[in-house]
Biopython code that builds the backbone (N, CA, C, O; Angstrom):
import numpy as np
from Bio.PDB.StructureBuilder import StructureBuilder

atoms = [
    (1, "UNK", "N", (-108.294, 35.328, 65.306)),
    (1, "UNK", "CA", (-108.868, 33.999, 65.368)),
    (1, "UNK", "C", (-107.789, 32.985, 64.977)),
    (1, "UNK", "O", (-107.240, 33.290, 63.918)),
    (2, "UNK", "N", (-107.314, 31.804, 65.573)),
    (2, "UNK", "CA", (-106.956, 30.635, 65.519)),
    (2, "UNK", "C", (-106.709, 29.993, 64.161)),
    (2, "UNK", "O", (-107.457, 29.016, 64.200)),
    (3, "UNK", "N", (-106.370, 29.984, 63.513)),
    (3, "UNK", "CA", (-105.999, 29.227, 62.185)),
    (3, "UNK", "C", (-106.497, 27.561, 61.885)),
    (3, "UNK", "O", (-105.699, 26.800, 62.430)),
    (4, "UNK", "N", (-107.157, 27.125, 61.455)),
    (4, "UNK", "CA", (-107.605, 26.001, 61.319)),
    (4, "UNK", "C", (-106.386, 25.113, 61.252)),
    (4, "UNK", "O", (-105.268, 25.618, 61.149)),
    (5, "UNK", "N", (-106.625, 23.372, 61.324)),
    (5, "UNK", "CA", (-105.440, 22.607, 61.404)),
    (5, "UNK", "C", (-105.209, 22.866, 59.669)),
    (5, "UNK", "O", (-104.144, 23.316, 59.247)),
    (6, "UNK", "N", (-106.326, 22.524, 58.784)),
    (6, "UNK", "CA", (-106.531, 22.582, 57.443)),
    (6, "UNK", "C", (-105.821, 23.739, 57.144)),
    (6, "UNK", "O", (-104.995, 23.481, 56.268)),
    (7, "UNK", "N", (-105.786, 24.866, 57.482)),
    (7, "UNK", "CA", (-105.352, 26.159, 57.513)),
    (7, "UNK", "C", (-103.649, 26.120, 57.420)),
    (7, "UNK", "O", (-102.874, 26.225, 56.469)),
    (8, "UNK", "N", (-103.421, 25.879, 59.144)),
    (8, "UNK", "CA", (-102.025, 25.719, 59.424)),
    (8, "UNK", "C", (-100.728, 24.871, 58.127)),
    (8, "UNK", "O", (-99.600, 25.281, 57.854)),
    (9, "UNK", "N", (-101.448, 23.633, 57.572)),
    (9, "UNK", "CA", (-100.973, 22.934, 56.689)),
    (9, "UNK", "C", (-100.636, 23.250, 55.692)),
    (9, "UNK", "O", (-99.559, 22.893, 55.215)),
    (10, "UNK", "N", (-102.013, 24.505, 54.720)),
    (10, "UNK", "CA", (-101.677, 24.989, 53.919)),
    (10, "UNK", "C", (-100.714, 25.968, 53.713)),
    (10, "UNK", "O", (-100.156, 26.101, 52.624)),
    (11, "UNK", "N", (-100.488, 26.636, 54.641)),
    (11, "UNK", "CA", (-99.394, 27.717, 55.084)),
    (11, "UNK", "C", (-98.129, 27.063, 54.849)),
    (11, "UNK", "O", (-97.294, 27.386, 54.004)),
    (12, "UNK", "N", (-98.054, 25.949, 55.821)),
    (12, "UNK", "CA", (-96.672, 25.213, 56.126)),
    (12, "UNK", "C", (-95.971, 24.889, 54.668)),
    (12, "UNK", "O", (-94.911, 25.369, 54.264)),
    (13, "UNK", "N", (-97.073, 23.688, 53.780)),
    (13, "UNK", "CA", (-96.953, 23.606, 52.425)),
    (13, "UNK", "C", (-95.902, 24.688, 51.672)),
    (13, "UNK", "O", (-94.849, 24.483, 51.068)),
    (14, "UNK", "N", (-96.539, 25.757, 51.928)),
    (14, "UNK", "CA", (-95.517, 26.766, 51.185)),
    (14, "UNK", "C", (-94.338, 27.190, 51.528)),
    (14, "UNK", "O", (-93.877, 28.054, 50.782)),
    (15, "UNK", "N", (-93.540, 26.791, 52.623)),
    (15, "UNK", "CA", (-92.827, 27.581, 53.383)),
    (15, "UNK", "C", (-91.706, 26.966, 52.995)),
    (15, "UNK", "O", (-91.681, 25.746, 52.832)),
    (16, "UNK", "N", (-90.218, 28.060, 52.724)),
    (16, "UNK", "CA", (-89.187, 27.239, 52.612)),
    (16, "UNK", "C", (-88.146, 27.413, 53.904)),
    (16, "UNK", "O", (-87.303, 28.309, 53.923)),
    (17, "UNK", "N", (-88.305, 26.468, 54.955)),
    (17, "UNK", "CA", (-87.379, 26.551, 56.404)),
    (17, "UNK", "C", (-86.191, 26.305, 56.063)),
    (17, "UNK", "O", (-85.501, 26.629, 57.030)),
    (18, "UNK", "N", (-85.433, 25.852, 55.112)),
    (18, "UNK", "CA", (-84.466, 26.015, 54.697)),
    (18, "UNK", "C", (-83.608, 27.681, 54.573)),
    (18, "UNK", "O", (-82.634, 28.204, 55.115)),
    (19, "UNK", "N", (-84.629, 28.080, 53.532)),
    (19, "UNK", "CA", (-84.547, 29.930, 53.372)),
    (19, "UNK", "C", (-84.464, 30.737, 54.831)),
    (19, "UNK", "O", (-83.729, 31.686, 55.102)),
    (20, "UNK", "N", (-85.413, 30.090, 55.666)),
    (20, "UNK", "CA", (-86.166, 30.845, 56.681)),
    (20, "UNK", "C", (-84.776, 31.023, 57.793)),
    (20, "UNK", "O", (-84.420, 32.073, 58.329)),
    (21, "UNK", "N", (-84.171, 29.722, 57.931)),
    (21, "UNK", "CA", (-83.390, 29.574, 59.021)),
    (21, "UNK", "C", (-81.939, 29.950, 58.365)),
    (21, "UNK", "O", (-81.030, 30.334, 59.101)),
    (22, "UNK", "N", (-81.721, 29.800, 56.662)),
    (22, "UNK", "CA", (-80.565, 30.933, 56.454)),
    (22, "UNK", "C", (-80.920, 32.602, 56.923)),
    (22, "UNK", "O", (-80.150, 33.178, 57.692)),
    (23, "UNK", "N", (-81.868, 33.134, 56.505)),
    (23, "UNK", "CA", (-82.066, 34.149, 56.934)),
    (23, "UNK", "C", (-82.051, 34.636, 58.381)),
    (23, "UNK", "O", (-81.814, 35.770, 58.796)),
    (24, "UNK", "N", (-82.387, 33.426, 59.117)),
    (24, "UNK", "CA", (-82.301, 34.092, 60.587)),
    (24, "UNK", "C", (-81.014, 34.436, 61.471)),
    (24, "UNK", "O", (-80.789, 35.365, 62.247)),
    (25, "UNK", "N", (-80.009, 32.979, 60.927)),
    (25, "UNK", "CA", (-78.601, 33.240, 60.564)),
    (25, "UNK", "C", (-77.904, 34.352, 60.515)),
    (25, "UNK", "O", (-77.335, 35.040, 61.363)),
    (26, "UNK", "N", (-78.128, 34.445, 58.721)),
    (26, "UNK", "CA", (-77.716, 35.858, 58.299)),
    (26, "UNK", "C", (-77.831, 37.045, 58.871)),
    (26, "UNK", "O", (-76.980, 37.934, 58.894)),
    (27, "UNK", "N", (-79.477, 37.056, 59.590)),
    (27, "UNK", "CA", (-79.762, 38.505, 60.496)),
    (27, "UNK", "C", (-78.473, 38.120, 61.796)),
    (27, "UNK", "O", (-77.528, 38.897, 61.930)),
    (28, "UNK", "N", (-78.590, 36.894, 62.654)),
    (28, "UNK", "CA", (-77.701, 36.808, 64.092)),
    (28, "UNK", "C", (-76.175, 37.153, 63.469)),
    (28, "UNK", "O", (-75.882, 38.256, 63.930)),
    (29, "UNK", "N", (-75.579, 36.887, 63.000)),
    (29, "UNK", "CA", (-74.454, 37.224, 62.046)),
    (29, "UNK", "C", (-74.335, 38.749, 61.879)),
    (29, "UNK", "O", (-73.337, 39.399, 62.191)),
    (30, "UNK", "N", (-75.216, 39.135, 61.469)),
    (30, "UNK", "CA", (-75.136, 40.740, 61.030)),
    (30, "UNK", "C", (-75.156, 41.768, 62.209)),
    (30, "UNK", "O", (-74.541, 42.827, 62.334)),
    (31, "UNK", "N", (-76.141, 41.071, 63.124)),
    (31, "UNK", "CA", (-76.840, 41.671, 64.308)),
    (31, "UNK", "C", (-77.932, 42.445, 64.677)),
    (31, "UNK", "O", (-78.313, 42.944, 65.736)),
    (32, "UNK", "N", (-78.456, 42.411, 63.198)),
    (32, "UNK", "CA", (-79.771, 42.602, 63.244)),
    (32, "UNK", "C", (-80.407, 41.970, 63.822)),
    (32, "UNK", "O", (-81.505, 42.524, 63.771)),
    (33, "UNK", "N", (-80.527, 40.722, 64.651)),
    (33, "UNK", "CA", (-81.298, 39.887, 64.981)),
    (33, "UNK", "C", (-81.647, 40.362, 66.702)),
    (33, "UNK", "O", (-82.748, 40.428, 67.249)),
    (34, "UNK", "N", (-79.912, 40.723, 67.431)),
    (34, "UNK", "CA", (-80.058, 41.430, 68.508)),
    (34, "UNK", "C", (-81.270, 42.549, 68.613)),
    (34, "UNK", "O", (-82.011, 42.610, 69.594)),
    (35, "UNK", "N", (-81.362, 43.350, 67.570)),
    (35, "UNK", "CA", (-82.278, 44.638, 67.824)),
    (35, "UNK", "C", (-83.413, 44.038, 67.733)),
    (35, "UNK", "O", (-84.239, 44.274, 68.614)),
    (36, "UNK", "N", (-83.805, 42.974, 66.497)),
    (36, "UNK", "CA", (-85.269, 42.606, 66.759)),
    (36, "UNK", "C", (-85.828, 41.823, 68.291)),
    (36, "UNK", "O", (-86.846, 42.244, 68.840)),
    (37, "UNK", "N", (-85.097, 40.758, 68.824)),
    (37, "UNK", "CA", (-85.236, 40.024, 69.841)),
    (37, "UNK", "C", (-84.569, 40.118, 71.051)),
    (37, "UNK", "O", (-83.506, 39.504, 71.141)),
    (38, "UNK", "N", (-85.138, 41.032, 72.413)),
    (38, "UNK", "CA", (-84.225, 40.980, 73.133)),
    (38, "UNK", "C", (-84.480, 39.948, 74.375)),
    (38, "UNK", "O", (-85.544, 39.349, 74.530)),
    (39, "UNK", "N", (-83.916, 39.889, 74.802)),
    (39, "UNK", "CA", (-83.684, 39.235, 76.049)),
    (39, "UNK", "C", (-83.750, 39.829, 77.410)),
    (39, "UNK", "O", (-82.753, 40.471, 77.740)),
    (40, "UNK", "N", (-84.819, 39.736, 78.352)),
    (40, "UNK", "CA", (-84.832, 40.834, 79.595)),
    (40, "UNK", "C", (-84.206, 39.699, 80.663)),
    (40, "UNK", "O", (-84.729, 38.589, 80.762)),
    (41, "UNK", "N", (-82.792, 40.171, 81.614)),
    (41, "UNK", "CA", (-82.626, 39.153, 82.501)),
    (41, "UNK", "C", (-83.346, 40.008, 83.986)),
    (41, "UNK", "O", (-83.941, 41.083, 84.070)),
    (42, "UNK", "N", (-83.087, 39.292, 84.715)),
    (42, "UNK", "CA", (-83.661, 40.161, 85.829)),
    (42, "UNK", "C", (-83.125, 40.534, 86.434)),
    (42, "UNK", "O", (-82.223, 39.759, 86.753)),
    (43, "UNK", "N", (-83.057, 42.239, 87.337)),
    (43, "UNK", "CA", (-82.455, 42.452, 87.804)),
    (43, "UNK", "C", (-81.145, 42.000, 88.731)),
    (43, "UNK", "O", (-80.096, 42.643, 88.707)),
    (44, "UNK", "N", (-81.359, 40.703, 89.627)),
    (44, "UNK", "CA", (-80.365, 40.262, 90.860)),
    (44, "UNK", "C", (-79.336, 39.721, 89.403)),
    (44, "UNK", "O", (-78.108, 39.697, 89.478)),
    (45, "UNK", "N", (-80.143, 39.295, 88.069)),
    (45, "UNK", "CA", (-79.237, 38.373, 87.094)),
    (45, "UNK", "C", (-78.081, 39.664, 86.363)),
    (45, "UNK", "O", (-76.949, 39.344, 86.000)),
    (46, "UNK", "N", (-78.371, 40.454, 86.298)),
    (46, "UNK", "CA", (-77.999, 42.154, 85.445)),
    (46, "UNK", "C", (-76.695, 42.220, 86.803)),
    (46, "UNK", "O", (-75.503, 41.954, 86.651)),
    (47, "UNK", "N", (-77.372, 42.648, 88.075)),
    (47, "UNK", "CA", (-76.225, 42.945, 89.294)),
    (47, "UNK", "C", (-75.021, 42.041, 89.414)),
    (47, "UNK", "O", (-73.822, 42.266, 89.581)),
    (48, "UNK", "N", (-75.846, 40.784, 89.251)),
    (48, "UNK", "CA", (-74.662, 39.462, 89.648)),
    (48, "UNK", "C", (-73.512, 39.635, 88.379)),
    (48, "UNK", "O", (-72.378, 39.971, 88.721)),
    (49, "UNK", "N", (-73.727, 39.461, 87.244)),
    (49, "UNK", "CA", (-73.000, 39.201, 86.117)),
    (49, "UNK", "C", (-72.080, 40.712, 86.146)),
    (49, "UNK", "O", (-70.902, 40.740, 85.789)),
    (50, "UNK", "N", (-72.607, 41.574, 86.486)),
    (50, "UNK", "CA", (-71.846, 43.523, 86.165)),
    (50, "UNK", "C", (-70.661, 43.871, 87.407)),
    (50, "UNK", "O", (-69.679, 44.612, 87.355)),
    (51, "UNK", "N", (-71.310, 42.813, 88.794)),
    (51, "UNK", "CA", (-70.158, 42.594, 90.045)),
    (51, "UNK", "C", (-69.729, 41.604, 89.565)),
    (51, "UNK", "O", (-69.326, 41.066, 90.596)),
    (52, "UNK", "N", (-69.442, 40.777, 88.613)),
    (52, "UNK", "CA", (-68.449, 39.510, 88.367)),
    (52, "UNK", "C", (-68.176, 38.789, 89.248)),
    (52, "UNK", "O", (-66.964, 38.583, 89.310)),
    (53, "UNK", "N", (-68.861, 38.201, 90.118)),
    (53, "UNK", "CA", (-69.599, 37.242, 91.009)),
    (53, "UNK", "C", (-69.898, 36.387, 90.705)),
    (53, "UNK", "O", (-70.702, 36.442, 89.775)),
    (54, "UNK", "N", (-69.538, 35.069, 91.183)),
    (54, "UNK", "CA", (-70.011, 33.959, 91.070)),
    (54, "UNK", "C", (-71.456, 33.963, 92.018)),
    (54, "UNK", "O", (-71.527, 34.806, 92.913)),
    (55, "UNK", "N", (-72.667, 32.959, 91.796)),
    (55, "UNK", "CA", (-73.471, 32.817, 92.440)),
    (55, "UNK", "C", (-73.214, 32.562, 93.715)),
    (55, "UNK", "O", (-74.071, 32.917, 94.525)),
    (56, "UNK", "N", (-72.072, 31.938, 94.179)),
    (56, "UNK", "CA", (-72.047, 31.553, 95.353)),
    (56, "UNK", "C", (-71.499, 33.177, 96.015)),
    (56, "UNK", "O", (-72.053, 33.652, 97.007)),
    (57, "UNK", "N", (-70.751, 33.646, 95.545)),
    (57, "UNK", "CA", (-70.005, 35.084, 96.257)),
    (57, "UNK", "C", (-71.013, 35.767, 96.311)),
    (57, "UNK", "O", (-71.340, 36.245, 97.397)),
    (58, "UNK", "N", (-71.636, 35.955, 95.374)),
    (58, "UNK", "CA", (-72.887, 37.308, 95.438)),
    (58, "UNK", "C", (-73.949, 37.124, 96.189)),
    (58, "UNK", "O", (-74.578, 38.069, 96.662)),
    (59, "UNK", "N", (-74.411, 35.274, 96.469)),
    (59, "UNK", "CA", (-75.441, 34.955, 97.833)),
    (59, "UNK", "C", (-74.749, 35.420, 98.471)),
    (59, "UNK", "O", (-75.280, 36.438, 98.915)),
    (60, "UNK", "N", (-73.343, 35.244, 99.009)),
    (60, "UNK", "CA", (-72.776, 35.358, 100.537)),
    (60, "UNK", "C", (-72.510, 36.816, 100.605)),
    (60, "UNK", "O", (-72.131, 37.309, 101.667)),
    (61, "UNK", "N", (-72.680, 37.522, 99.563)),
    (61, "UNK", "CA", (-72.467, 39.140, 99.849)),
    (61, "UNK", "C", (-73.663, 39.541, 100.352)),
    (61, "UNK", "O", (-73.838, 40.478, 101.130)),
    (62, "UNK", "N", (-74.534, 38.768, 99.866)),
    (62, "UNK", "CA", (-76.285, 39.224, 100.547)),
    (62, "UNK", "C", (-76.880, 38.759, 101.597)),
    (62, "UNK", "O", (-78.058, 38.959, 101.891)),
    (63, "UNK", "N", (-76.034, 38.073, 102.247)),
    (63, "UNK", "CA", (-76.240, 37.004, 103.083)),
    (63, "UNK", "C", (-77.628, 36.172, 102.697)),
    (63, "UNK", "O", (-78.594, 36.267, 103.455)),
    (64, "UNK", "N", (-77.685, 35.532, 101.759)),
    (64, "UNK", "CA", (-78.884, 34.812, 101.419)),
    (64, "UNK", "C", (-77.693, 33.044, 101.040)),
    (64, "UNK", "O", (-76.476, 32.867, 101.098)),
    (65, "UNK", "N", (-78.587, 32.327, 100.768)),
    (65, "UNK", "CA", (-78.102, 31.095, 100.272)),
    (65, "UNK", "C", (-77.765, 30.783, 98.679)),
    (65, "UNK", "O", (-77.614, 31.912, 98.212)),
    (66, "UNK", "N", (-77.624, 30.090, 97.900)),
    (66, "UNK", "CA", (-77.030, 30.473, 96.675)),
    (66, "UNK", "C", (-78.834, 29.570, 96.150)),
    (66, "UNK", "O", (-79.513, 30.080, 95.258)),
    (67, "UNK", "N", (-79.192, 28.581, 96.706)),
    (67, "UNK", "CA", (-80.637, 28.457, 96.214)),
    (67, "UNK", "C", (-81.088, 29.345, 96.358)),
    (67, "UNK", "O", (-81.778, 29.626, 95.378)),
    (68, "UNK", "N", (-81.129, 30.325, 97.375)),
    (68, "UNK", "CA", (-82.327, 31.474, 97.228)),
    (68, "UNK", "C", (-82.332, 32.342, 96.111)),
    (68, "UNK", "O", (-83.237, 32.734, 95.373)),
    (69, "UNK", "N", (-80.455, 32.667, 96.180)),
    (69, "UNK", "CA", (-80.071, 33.715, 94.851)),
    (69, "UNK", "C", (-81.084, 32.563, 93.193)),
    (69, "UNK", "O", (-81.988, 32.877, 92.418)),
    (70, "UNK", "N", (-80.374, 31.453, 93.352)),
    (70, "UNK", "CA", (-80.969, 30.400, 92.013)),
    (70, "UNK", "C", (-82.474, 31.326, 91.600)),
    (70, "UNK", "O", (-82.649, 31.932, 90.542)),
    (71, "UNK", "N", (-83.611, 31.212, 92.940)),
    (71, "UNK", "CA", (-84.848, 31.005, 92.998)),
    (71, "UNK", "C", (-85.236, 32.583, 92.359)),
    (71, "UNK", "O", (-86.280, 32.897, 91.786)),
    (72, "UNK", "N", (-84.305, 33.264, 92.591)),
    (72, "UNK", "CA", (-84.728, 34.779, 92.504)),
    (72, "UNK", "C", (-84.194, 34.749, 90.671)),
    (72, "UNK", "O", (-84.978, 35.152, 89.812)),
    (73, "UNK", "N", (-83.007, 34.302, 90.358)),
    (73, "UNK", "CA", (-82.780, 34.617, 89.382)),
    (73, "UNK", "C", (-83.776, 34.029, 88.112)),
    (73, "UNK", "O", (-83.936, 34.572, 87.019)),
    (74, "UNK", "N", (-84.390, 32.757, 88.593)),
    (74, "UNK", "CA", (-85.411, 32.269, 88.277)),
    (74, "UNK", "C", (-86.478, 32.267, 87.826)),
    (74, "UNK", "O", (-87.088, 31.536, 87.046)),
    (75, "UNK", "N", (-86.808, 33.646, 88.672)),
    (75, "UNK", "CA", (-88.601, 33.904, 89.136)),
    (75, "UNK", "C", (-89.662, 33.277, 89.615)),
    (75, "UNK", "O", (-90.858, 33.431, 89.367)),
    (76, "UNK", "N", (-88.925, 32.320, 90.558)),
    (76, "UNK", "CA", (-89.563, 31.511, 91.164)),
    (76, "UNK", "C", (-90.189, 32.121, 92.692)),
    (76, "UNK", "O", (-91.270, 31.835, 93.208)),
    (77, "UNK", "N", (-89.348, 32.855, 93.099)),
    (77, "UNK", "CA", (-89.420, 33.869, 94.288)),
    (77, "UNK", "C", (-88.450, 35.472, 93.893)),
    (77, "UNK", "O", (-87.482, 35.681, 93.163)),
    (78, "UNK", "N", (-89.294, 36.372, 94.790)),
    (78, "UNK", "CA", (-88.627, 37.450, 94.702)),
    (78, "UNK", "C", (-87.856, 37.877, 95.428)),
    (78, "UNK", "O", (-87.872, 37.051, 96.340)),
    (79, "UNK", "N", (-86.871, 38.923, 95.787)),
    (79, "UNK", "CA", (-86.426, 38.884, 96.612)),
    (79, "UNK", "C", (-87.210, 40.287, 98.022)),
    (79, "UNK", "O", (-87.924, 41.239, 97.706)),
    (80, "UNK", "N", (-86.722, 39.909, 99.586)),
    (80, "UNK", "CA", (-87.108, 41.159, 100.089)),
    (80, "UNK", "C", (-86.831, 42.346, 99.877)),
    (80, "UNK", "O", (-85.797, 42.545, 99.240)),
    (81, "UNK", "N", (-87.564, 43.428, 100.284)),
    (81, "UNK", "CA", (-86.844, 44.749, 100.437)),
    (81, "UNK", "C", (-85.687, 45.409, 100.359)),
    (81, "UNK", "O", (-85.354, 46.443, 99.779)),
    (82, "UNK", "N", (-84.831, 44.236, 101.399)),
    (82, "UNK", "CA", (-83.483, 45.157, 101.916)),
    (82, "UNK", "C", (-82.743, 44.580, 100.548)),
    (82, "UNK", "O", (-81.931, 45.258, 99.918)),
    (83, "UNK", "N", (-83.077, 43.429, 100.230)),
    (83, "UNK", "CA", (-82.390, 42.765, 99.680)),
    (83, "UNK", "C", (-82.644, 43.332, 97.886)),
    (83, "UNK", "O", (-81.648, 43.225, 97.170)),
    (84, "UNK", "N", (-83.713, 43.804, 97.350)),
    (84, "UNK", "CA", (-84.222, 44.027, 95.940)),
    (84, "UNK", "C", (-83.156, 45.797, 96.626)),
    (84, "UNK", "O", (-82.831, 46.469, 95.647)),
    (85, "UNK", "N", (-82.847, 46.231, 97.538)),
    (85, "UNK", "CA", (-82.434, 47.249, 97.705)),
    (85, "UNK", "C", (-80.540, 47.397, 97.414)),
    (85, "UNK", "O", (-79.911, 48.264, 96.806)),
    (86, "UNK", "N", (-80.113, 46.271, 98.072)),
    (86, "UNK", "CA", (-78.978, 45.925, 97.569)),
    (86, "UNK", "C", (-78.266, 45.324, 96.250)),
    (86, "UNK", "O", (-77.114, 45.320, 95.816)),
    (87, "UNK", "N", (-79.387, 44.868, 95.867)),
    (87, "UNK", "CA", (-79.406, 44.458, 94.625)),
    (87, "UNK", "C", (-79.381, 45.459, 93.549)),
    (87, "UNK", "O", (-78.525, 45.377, 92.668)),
    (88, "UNK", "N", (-80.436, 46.593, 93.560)),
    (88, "UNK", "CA", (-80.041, 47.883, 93.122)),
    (88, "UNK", "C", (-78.979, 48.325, 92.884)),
    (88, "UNK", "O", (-78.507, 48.617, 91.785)),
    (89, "UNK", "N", (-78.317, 48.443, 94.372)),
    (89, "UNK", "CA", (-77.075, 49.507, 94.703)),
    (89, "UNK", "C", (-76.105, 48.423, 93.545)),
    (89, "UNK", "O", (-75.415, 49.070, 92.757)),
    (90, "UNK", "N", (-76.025, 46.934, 93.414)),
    (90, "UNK", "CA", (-75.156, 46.514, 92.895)),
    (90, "UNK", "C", (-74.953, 46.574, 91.568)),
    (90, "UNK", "O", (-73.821, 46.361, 91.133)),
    (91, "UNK", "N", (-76.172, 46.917, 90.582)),
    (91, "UNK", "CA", (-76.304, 46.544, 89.530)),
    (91, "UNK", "C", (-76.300, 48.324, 89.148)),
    (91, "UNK", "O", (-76.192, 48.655, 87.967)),
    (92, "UNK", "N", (-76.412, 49.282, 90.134)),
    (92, "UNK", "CA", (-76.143, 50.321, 89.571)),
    (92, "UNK", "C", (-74.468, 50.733, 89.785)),
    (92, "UNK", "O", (-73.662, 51.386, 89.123)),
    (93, "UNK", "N", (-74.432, 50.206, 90.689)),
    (93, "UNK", "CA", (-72.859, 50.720, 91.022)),
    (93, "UNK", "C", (-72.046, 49.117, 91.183)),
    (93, "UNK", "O", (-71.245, 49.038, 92.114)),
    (94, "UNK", "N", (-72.163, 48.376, 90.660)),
    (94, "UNK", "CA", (-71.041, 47.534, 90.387)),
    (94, "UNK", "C", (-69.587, 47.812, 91.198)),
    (94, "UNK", "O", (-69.165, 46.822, 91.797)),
    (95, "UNK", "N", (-69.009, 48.677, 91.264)),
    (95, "UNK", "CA", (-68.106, 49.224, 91.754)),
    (95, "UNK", "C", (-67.663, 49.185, 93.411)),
    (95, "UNK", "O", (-66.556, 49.139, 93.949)),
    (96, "UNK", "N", (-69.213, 49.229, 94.023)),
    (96, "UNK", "CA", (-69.374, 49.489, 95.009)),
    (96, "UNK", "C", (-68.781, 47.723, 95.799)),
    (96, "UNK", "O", (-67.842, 47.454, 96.549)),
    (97, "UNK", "N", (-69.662, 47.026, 95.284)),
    (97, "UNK", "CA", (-69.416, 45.483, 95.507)),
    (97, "UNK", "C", (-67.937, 45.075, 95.351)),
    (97, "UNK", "O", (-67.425, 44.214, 96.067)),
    (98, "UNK", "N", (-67.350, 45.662, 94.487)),
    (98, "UNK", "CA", (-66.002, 45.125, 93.921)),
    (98, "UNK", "C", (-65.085, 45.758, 95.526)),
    (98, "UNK", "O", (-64.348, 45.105, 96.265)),
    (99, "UNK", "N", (-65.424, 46.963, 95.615)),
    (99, "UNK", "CA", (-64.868, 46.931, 97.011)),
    (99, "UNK", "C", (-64.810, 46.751, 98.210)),
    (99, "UNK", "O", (-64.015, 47.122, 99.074)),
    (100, "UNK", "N", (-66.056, 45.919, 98.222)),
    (100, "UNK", "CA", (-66.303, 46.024, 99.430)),
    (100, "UNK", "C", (-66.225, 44.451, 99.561)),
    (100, "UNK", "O", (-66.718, 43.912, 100.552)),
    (101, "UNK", "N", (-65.623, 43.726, 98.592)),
    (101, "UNK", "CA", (-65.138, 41.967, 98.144)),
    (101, "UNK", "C", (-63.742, 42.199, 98.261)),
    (101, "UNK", "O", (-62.997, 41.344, 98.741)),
    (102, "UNK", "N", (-63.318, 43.357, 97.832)),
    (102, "UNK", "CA", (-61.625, 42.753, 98.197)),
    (102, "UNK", "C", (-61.031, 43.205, 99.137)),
    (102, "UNK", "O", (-59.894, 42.810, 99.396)),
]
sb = StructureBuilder()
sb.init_structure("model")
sb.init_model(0)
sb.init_chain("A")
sb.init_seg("    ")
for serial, (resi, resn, name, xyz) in enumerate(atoms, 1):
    if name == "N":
        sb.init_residue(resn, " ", resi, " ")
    sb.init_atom(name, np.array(xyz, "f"), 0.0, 1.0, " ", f" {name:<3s}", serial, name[0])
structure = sb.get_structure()
């Protein structure tokens, strides 16, 4: 259940954000903070960054447009078949892209 506004206040009252945000610090610093909070990118975002591709190279390797790549990395749209298929091959084999770019 929802915490009253009366509720929320009294909580806040006690809180020292000072403490709170050294500590969160201290955890990002240590790297404890990595294990608690992760970050999921999405796949075409995992492929693009592991082929060291600029957005514009890695649309034109897919033959898509670099808005479309944007839209996908986004989640604004997904990508097709052939294309969530190549995207695969890239982000598993990185390698594969690198040669077939130079």
């Amino acid at each position: 259940m929802p915490m009253t506004e009366k509720e929320l206040r009294k909580r806040d009252a006690k809180r020292d954000l000072g403490a709170e945000l050294l500590e969160s610090v201290t955890q990002m610093k240590s790297g404890r903070a990595s294990r608690i909070h992760k970050v999921e990118v999405p796949p075409v975002v995992s492929a693009r960054i592991k082929s060291g591709l600029s957005q514009s190279d890695f649309a034109k390797l897919l033959g898509v447009s670099v808005r479309t790549l944007q839209d996908w990395e986004q989640g604004r749209r997904q990508p097709s078949g052939a294309a969530k298929t190549l995207i695969a091959i890239a982000e598993r084999r990185p390698d594969v892209l690198k040669e077939i770019t130079a």
